[in-house]
C-alpha positions as CSV (number, residue, x, y, z in Angstrom):
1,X,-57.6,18.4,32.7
2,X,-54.7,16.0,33.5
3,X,-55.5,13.6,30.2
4,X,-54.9,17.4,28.3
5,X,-52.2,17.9,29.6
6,X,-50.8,14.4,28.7
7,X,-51.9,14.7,25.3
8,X,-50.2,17.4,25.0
9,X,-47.4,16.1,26.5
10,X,-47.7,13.5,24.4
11,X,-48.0,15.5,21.2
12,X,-44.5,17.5,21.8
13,X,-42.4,14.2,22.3
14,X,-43.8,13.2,19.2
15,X,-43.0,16.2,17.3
16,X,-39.7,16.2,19.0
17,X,-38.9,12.6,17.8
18,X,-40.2,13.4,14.2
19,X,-38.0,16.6,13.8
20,X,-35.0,14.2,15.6
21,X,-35.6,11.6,12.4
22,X,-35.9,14.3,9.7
23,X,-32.7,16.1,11.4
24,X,-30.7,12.4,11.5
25,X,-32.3,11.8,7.6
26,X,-31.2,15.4,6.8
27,X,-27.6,14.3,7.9
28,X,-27.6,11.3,6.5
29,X,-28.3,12.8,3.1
30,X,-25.8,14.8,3.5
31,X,-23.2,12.6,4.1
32,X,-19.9,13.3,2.0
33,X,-19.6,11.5,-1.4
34,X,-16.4,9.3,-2.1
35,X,-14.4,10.9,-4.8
36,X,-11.5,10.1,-7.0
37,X,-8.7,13.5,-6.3
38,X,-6.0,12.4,-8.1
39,X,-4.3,9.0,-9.8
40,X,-1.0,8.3,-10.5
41,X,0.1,5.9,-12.8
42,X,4.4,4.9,-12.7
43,X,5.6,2.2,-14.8
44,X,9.0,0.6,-13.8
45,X,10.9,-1.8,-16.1
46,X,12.3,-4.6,-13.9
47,X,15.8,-6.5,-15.1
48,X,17.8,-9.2,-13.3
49,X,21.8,-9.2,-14.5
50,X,21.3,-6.5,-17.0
51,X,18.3,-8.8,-19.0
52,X,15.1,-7.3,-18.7
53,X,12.5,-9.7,-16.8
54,X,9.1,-8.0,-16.8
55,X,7.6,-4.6,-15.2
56,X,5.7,-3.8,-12.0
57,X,3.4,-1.0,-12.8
58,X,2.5,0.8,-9.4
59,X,-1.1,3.0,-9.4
60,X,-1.8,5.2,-6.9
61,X,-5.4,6.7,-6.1
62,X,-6.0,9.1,-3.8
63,X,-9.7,9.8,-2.5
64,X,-11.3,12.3,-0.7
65,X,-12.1,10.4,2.1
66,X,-8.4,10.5,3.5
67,X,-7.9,7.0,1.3
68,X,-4.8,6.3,-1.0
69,X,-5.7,2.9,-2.8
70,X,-2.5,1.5,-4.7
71,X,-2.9,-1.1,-7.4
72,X,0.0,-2.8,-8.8
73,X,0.3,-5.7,-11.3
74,X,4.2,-7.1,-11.7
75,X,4.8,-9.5,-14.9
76,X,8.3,-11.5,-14.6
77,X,9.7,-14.0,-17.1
78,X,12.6,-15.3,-15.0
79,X,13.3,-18.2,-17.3
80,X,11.9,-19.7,-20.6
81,X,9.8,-22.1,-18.3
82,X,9.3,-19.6,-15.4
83,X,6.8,-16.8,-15.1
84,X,5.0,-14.7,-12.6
85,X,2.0,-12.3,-12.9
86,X,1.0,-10.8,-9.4
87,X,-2.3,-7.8,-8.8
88,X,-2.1,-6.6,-5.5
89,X,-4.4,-3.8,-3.6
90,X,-3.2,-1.8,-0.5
91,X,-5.4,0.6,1.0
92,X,-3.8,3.1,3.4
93,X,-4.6,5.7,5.3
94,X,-3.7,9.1,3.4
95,X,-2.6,11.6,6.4
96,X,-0.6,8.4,8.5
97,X,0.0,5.6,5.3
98,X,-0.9,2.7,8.1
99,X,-2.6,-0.1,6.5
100,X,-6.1,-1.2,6.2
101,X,-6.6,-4.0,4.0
102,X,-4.3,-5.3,1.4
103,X,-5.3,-8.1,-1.2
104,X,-2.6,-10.3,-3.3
105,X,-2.9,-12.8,-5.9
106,X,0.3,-14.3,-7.6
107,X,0.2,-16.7,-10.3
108,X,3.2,-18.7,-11.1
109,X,3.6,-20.8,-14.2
110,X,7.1,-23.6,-14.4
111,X,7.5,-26.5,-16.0
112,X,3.6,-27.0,-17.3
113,X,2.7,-26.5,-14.0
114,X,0.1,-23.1,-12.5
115,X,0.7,-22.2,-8.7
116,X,-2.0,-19.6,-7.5
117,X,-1.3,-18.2,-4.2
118,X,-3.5,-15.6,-2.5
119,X,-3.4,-13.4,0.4
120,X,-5.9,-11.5,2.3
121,X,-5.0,-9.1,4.9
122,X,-7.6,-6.5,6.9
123,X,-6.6,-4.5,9.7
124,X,-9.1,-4.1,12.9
125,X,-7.2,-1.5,15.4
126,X,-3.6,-3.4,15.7
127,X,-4.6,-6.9,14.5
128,X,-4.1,-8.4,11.5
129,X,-6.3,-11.0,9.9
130,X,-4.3,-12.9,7.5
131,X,-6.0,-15.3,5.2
132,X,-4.0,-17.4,2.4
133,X,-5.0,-19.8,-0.3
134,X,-2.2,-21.9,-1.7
135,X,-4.2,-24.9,-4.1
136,X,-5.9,-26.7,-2.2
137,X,-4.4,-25.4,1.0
138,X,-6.3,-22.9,3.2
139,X,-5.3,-21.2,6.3
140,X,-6.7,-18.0,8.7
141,X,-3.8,-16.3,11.4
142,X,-4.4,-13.3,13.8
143,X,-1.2,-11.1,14.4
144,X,-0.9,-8.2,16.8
145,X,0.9,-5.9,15.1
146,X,2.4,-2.6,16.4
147,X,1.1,0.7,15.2
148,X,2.5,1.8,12.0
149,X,3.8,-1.3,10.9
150,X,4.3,-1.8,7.3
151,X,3.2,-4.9,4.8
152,X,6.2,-6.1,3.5
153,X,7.3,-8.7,0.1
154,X,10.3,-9.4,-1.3
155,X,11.4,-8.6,-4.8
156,X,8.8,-5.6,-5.3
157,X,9.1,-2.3,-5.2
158,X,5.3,-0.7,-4.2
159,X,6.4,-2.0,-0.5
160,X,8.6,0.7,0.1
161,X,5.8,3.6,-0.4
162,X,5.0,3.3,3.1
163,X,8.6,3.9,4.8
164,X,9.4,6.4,2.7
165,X,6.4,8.4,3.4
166,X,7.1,7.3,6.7
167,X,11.5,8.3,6.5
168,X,11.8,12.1,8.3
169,X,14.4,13.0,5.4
170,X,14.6,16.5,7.4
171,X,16.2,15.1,9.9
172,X,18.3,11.8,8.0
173,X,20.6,9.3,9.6
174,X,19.2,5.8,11.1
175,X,15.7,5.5,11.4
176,X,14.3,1.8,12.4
177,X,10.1,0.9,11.1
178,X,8.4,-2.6,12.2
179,X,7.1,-4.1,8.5
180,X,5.1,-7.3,8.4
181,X,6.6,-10.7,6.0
182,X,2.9,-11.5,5.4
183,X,4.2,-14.0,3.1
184,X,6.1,-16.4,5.9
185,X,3.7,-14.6,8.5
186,X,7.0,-12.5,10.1
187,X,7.1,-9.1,12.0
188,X,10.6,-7.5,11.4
189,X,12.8,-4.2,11.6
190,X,14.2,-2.4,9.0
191,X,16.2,0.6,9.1
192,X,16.2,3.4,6.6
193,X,19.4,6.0,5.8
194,X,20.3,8.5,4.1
195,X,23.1,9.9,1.6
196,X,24.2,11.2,-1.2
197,X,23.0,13.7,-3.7
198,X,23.6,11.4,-6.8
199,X,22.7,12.4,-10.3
200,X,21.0,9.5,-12.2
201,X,20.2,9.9,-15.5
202,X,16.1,9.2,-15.9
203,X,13.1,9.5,-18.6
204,X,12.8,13.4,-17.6
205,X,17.0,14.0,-17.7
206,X,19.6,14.3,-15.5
207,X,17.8,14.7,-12.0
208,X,19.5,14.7,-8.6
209,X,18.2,12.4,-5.8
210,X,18.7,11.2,-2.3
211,X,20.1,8.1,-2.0
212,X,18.0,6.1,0.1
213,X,18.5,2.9,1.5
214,X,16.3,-0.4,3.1
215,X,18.0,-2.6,5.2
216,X,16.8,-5.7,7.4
217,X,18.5,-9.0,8.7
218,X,17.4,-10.6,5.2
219,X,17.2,-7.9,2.6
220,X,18.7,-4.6,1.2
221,X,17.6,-2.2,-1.3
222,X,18.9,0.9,-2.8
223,X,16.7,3.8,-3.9
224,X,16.9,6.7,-5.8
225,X,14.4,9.6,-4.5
226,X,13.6,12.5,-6.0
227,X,13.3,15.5,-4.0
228,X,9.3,15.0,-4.9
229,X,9.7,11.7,-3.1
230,X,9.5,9.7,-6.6
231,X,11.5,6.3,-6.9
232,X,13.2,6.9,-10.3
233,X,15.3,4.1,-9.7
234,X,16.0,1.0,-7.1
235,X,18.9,-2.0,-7.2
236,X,18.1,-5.3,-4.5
237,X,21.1,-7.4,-5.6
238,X,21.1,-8.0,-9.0
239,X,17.9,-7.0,-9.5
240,X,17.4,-3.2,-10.7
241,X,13.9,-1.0,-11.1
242,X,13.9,1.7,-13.3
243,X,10.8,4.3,-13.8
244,X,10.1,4.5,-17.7
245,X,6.5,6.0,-17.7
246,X,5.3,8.3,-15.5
247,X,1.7,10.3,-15.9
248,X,-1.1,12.1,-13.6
249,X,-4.3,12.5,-13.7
C-alpha cells in the first residue's frame, strides 16, 4: 500500500516537473524578437576656417528592445599630408540614453606614416572597462563612473546626443552632466544652457532653433536645436558642423 502511494507520489512530481519544462520551453519560445523600429541617417559637412575638411555622418537605430545603436564614420583631411577616418558604435539605453558599450577605431595617416588607435568601452552597473590599442601598445583600466555619465571626444559631434536628450529645455538655465574623456581616461563636468530663438538658414529653409550651448574647463560648443531636438548646425572654435542630408526610415 505505502510503495502505491509513493508511486504515485512519484508519478505527480514527475508530471509536475515535465509541465514546469514545457511551460519554461513555452516561454522561452516566446521570447520577444529584436527588431529594427526606425533608422535615422544625418549627414553633417565639417569645415575648419571656412575650408571644408571632411563629414561625420551620424546613424541612429532604434530597436524594440529599448536599444538606440548610433554608428558614425567621420572622414577629415586636415592638411595635404594629414587625414583621419574614425567608425565608432555607441549603444544606449533608449528610455534613459546611459551607455552600454561603445567601440572606436581611428585611423590616422601624416607624413607616410598609419596610426591606428582603438577603444573599447562596456558598461557593468557603474564601471567602465576601457580597453585601448595604440600599435603595438595595449592597455585595460576600470573606472567607476557615476550614473548617467556621458562618453565624451573632442572634435565630434555624435557626443552631444546624450546631453541633449539629457538637457530639461522645459525648464532651461544651467544644468551640470558628468561625461567621460575616454580618450586621456578623464571624468569631467560640463554644463549646458540655454538661449536664443535664432533663425539659421538650413537644407529644409529658414528654421528657428534654440541656441544651445556645451561648456567644460577645456571645451565649448555651440549648437543649433531644432524644436525636434535636431542639430542643424554646431561651431567649437573654428571648427563648424552643418547638417546637409537628412533622411528616415
Amino acid at each position: 500500500m505505502s510503495r502505491n502511494i509513493f508511486s504515485w507520489f512519484g508519478l505527480i512530481v514527475l508530471g509536475i516537473c515535465v509541465c514546469a519544462v514545457a511551460a519554461d520551453a513555452g516561454t522561452m519560445k516566446k521570447k520577444k524578437e529584436r527588431k529594427l523600429v526606425e533608422t535615422q541617417r544625418l549627414v553633417y559637412k565639417v569645415s575648419m576656417t571656412d575650408r571644408e575638411i571632411g563629414s561625420e555622418t551620424i546613424t541612429r537605430h532604434t530597436y524594440n528592445d529599448n536599444t538606440v545603436e548610433f554608428v558614425v564614420d567621420m572622414v577629415d583631411q586636415f592638411t595635404a599630408e594629414t587625414r583621419q577616418k574614425q567608425h565608432v558604435t555607441l549603444l544606449v539605453e533608449e528610455e534613459s540614453y546611459f551607455p552600454r558599450s561603445f567601440r572606436s577605431k581611428k585611423e590616422i595617416s601624416t607624413s607616410g606614416r598609419e596610426i591606428v588607435h582603438e577603444v573599447a568601452i562596456d558598461m557593468f552597473s557603474n564601471v567602465a572597462v576601457v580597453d585601448t590599442h595604440l600599435g603595438a601598445t595595449t592597455d585595460t583600466r576600470n573606472f567607476v563612473l557615476p550614473t548617467g555619465t556621458a562618453f565624451f571626444e573632442v572634435g565630434a559631434l555624435y557626443p552631444l546626443h546624450q546631453l541633449l536628450y539629457w538637457y530639461a529645455r522645459d525648464i532651461g538655465g544651467f544644468q551640470s552632466f558628468y561625461i567621460f574623456d575616454f580618450q586621456r581616461g578623464k571624468e569631467l563636468t560640463a554644463v549646458l544652457s540655454m538661449s536664443g530663438p535664432e533663425t539659421v538658414d538650413t537644407i529644409n529653409g529658414n528654421v528657428e532653433t534654440d541656441v544651445i550651448e556645451f561648456e567644460n574647463d577645456e571645451y565649448k560648443m555651440r549648437m543649433n536645436v531644432t524644436k525636434d531636438g535636431l542639430v542643424v548646425r554646431a561651431d567649437q572654435s573654428t571648427t563648424r558642423f552643418e547638417l546637409v542630408e537628412m533622411s528616415t526610415e
